[in-house]
N, C-alpha and C positions, 0 to 999 in steps of 0.2 A: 580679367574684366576688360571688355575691348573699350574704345571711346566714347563710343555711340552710349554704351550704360553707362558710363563715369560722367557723360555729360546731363544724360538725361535724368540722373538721380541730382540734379543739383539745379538749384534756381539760377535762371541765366542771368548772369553777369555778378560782379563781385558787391557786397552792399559795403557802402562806402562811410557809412555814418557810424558812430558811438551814439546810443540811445541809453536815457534812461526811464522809465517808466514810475509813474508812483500814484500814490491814492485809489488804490484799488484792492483787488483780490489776486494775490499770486497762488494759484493752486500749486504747492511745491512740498514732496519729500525733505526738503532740506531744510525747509521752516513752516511746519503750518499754519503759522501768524503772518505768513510775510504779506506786506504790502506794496511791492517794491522791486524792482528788477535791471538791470541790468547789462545790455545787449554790445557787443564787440567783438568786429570782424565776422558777423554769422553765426556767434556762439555765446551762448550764457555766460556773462562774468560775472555776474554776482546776485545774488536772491535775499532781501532783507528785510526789515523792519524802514517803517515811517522819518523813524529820527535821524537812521543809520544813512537813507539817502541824500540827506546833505551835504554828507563828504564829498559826496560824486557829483554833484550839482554844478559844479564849476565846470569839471573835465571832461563833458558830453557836448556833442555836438549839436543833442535836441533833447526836450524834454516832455514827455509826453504825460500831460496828464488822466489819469485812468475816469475819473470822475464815477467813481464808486465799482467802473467796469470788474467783472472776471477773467483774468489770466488765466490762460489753461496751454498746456501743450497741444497743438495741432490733430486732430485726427488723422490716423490712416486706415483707408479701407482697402482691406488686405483680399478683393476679389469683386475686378470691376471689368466689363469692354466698352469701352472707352467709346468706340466709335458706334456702336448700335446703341451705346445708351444716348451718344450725342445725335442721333438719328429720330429716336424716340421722344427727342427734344426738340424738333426739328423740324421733323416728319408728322407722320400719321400715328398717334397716342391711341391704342385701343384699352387702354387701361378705366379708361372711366366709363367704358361701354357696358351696359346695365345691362340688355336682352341682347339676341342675336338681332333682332329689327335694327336697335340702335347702333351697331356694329356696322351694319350694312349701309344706313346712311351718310355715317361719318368715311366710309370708301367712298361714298358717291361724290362728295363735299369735297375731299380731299384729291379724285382724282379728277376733278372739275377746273381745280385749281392750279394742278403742277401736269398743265397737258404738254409740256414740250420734257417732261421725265421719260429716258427710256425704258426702265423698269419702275413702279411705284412698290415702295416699302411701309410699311406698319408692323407694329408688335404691340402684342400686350392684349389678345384675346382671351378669355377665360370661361369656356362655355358649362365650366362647373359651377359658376355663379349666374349663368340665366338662366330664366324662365321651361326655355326650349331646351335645354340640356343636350345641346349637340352643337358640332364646328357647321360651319358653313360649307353651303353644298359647292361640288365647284360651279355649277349653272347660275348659282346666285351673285356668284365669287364673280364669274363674267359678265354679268348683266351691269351690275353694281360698280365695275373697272370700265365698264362701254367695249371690252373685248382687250384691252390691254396687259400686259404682263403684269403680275401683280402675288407679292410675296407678302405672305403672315407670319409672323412667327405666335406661335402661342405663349403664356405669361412667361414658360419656365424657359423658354427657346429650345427645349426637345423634341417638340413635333410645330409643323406647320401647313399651311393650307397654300394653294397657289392657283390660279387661270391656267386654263388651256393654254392662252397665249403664252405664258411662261413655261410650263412644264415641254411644249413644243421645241422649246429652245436647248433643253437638256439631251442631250442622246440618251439611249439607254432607260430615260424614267419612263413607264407608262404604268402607272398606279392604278390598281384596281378599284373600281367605284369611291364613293368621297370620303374617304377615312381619311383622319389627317396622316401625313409624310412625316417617317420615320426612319431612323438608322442610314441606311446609306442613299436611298433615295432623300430624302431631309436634305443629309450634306452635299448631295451634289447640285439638288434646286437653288440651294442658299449660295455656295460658291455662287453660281451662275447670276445669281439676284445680286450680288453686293460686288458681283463683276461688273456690273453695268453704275454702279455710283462712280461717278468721278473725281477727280483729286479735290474740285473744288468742292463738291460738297460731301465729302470725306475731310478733306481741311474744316469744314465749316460744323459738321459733326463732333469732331475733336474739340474744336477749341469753345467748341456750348459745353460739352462735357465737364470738362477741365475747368472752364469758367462757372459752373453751376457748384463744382468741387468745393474751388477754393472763397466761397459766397457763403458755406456751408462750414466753414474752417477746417474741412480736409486739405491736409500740405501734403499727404501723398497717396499714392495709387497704386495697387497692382494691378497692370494688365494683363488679363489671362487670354493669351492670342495662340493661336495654334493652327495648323491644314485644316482643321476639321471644324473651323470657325472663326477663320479670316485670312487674309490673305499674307505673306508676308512681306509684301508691299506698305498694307495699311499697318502690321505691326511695326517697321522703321521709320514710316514717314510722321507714326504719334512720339517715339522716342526723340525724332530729330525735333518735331515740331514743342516740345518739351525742353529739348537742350536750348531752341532760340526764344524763348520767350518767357517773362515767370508767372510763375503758376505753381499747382503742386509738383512735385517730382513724383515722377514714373519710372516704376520698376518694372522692370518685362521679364514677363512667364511666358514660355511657348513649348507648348505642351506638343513636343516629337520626341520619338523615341531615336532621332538621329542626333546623337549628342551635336557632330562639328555642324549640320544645319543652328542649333540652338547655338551655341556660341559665335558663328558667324552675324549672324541675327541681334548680336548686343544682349541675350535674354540672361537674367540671372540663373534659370534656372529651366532646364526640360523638366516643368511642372503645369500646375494651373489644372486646366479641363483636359486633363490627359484620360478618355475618358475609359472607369473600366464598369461602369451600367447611366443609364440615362437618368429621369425624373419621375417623380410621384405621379404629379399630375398627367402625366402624357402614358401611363403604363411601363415604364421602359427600365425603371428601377427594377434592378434584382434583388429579390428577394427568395428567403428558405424557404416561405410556407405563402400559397397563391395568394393574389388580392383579396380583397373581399367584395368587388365588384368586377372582377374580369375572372376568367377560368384561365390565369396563366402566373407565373412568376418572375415576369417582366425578361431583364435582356444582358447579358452579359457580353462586355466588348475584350474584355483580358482573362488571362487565369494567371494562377500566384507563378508560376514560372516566368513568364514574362514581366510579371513584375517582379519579382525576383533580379531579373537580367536586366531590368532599368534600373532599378536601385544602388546594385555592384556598380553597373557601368556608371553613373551618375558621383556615386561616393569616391569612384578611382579617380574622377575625372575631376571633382572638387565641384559639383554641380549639386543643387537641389535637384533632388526626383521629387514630385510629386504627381497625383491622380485625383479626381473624379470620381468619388463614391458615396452613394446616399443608402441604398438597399443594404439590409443587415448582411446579404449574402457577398453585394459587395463588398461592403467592408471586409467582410473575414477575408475577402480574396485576397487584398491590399496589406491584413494583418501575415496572411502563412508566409505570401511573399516576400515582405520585406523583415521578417524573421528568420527566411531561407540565405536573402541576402547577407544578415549578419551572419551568419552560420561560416558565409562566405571569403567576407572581407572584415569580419572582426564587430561585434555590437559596440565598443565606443567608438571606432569610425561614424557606424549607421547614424549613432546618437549626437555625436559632433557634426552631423549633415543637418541634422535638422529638418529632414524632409519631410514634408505635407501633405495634406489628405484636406481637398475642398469639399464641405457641407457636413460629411460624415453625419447622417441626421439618424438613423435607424442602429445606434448604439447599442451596446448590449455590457454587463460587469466582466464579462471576456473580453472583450473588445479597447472598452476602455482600458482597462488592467493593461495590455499589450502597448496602447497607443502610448501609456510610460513608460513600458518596460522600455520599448524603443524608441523613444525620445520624438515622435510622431507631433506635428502639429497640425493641429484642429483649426482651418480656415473654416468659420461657421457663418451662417447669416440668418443671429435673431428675427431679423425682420420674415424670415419665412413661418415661425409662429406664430407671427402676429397677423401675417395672413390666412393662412389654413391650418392653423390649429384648433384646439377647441372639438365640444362637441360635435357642432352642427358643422365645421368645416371639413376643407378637401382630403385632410391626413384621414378624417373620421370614416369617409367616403370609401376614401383607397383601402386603408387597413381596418375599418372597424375601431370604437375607439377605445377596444384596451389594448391594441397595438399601437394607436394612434397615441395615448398616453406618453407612449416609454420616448417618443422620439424628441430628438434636444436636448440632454438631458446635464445641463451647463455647471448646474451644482455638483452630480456626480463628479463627472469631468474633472470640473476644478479640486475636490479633494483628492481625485487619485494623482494629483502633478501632471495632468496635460495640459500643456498650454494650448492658450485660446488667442486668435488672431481673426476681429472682426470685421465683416464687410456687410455687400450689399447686393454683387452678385448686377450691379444695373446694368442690362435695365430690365433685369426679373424685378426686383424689387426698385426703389427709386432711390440715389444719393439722401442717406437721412440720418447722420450720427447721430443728435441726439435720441431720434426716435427707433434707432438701433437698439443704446446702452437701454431705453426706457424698454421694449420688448424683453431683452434677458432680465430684466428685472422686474417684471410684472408679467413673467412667462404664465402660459395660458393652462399650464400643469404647476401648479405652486410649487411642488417637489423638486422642480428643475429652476428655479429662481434664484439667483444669486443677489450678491448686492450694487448699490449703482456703483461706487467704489471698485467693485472686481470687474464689472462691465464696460465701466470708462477705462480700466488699466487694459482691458482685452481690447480694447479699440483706440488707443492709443499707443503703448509701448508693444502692444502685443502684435501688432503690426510691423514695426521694426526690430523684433524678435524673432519673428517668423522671415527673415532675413537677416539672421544673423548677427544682428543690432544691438547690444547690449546700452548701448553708450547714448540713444535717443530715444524720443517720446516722453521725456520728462524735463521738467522746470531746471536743471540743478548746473551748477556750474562745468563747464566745458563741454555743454549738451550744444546739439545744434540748434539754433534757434527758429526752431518751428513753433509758431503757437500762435494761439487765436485770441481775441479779444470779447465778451460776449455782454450784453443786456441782458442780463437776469434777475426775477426776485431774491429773497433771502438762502442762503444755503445751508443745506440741511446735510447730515448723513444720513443715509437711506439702507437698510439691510432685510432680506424675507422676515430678520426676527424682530418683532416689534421693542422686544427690549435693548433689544443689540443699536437699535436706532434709536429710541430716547436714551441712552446711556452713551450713544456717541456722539450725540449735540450738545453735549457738555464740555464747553472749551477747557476744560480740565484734561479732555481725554488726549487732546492733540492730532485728534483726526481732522485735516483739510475737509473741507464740505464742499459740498457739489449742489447746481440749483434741486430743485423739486419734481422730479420728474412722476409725482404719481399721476395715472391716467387721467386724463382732463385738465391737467395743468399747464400755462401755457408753457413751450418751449422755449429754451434761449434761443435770441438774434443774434446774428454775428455782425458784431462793427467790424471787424477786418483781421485779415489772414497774412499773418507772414510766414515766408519759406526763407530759411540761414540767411534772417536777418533782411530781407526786404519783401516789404508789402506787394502782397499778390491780388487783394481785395481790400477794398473799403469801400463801410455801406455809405450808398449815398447820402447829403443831408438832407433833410424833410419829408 
């Protein structure tokens, strides 16, 4: 592990205080009555009961009282970019754009506003939810910028739209009539487009991100940075900018098949968007059997040999391999492989790696099966059900919807032994723990539902599990202390089965309770976020 990572997985600077904590709710494996906690040197010293923190009452440096708050350990969202989600914070949000009309005016607004930018950026178009049902033309795309360069990224950041003025800038691209840009036209407009952000407001991107993070009581991040989706410029200067200041800690993924680039780099792992098919909504996902709205079965970027030959080289080298796969077709690709791999260097290496597989959405009982056999972790991001799932949504669109059904499928998952390590993918979706665990658990195929309890351990520990992590993301003595603080109503256990959830609110049972998350109910607030032991957020008062 080089500096740059050992720094940037750690809250900067050493926290100085013994804390105790009491009058509240400690969500904790080690007692599930406790009320009461205990913080030293950045790490859990002790989880107890009401009467039991008296003892310690003298011997702390502060006492903080909970005033009925919920203790919980920290989030981590196990599949984030950092600097386009801090962009999308920042920048030009096409996320709340209703038709292509209203699309086009917030360019107008926007490039009215930031006229001394010399590229304009936005994301988050979605022309599967308007009216018109199609991207913008480039003519309109010009008029709309007054002639300026001008990059889109569509919701899932797989295909994009851009101005003459921009595409003029690219050697090599000249795209045929307005279809959105794809594959390697895509990534060379985008390099080119996020070439032209400057440090300052690539610093100013980052630290919206990170500060929205940790507001949210995520204490860590994986960035998934790679050639084929940012620069690695912007991936060192988020890890440095991580090591100086606190906030959550960030782990880097950079997704190249050149192992010493990735460990030059500080990245835990040549993992993340390593990509081997693109996205649903953009067509680009491979699949076995065509869409049911296009005459093609989208786009394959690897075959299993290849990944085959990152995995060996990845597990020899003590590196997470991970990929990029949502199409069923993909996946199998990513499963022959890295079963070819073990064949190679031995299935408990493979399985001791631990290596990753982001979205994995188009599963199959082969599939899954495999993803245990080889010890495979499932970066997933409920919140993409929550978007286009369902009848009437995008999956329904693409696949039809008894293909559209099978996809997600978090309860299978979780009985066959795959672990689950959850994100958010922002700024495809937007930083939203609680409204994460609340999607796997109120998934939009009941069959694929788990409970909130299995959802919060997937987005919680299951995030520093998918690094290796056994020892964090939980309340228990010698953990690191990451954890949030939260206003909530009464807490309940929550499971798909209605019995298994009135028979687990029975403080008899000894199960920890979690707020209420059925749909419509409000969400918890976070009073404040600390990362090993010092505060990274606190909400304001009033």
């Amino acid at each position: 592990m080089t500096d740059r990572t050992a720094h940037s997985a750690d809250a900067a600077g050493a926290p100085p205080r013994t804390v105790l904590l009491r009058g509240g709710e400690v969500h904790s494996p080690a007692d599930p009555f406790a009320t009461a906690m205990v913080v030293e040197r950045g790490r859990i010293a002790w989880v107890g009961s009401e009467g039991a923190a008296d003892a310690f009452a003298q011997g702390v440096d502060e006492v903080v009282d909970l005033d009925g708050a919920l203790v919980t350990p920290a989030f981590t969202d196990a599949h984030v970019h950092t600097t386009s989600a801090g962009l999308a914070l920042t920048g030009l949000d096409l996320t709340g754009a209703r038709s292509l009309a209203a699309a086009l005016d917030l360019v107008r607004a926007y490039a009215a506003s930031r006229p001394a930018d010399r590229v304009l950026l936005g994301h988050g178009w979605d022309a599967a939810r308007w009216p018109e049902r199609r991207a913008p033309r480039r003519a309109e795309l010009d008029e709309a910028a007054a002639g300026r360069p001008l990059y889109l990224s569509r919701i899932d950041v797989h295909s994009a739209v851009a101005t003459t003025a921009l595409l003029a800038l690219v050697p090599g691209v000249r795209p045929d009539g307005d279809e959105p840009l794809t594959r390697d036209d895509h990534h060379a407009v985008r390099r080119a487009a996020l070439a032209a952000v400057t440090p300052a407001q690539r610093s100013e991107a980052q630290r919206a991100a990170l500060d929205r993070a940790a507001s949210l009581g995520i204490g860590s991040v994986h960035e998934c940075g790679g050639p084929d989706i940012s620069s690695a410029e912007d991936f060192t200067a988020l890890l440095d900018l991580a090591a100086e200041r606190p906030g959550p800690r960030v782990f880097g993924y950079w997704a190249d098949r050149d192992l010493d680039q990735a460990k030059a780099l500080g990245a835990v792992g040549a993992a993340g968007d390593l990509f081997v098919d693109g996205a649903l909504g953009s067509h680009t996902a491979c699949l076995h059997a065509p869409y049911a709205d296009a005459p093609h079965t989208g786009t394959g970027y690897l075959d299993a040999r290849a990944v085959a030959e990152h995995v060996a080289a990845c597990t020899e080298a003590g590196l997470q391999a991970g990929f990029h796969a949502i199409g069923d077709a993909a996946i199998a690709v990513v499963v022959d492989g890295v079963r070819a791999a073990a064949e190679r260097v031995g299935l408990a290496r493979v399985r001791a790696a631990r290596h990753r597989v982001e979205h994995a959405e188009m599963m199959t009982p082969a599939t899954i099966a495999a993803f245990a056999e080889l010890g495979l972790t499932a970066s997933v991001q409920p919140a993409f059900d929550a978007a286009w799932g369902g009848a009437d949504g995008m999956y329904a669109d693409r696949l039809g919807a008894e293909r559209a059904r099978t996809l997600n499928p978090y309860a299978a998952m979780l009985k066959a032994g795959v672990p689950l390590a959850f994100g958010s993918d922002a700024p495809v979706t937007p930083l939203d723990p609680w409204g994460t665990v609340r999607a796997a658990a109120f998934h939009r195929t009941p069959e694929h539902r788990i409970s909130v309890r299995a959802a919060f351990t997937a987005h919680t520990r299951g995030g520093w599990r998918a690094l290796g992590r056994d020892d964090a993301g939980v309340l228990v003595p010698g953990a690191p202390a990451d954890y949030a603080l939260w206003q909530t109503a009464e807490l309940v256990v929550q499971a798909p089965d209605d019995r298994v959830a009135r028979w687990s609110t029975d403080p008899r049972s000894g199960t920890p309770g979690l707020p209420d998350l059925t749909p419509g109910a409000e969400l918890p607030v976070c009073l404040a976020t600390v990362v090993g032991g010092r505060e990274v957020f606190v909400r304001p008062q009033g």
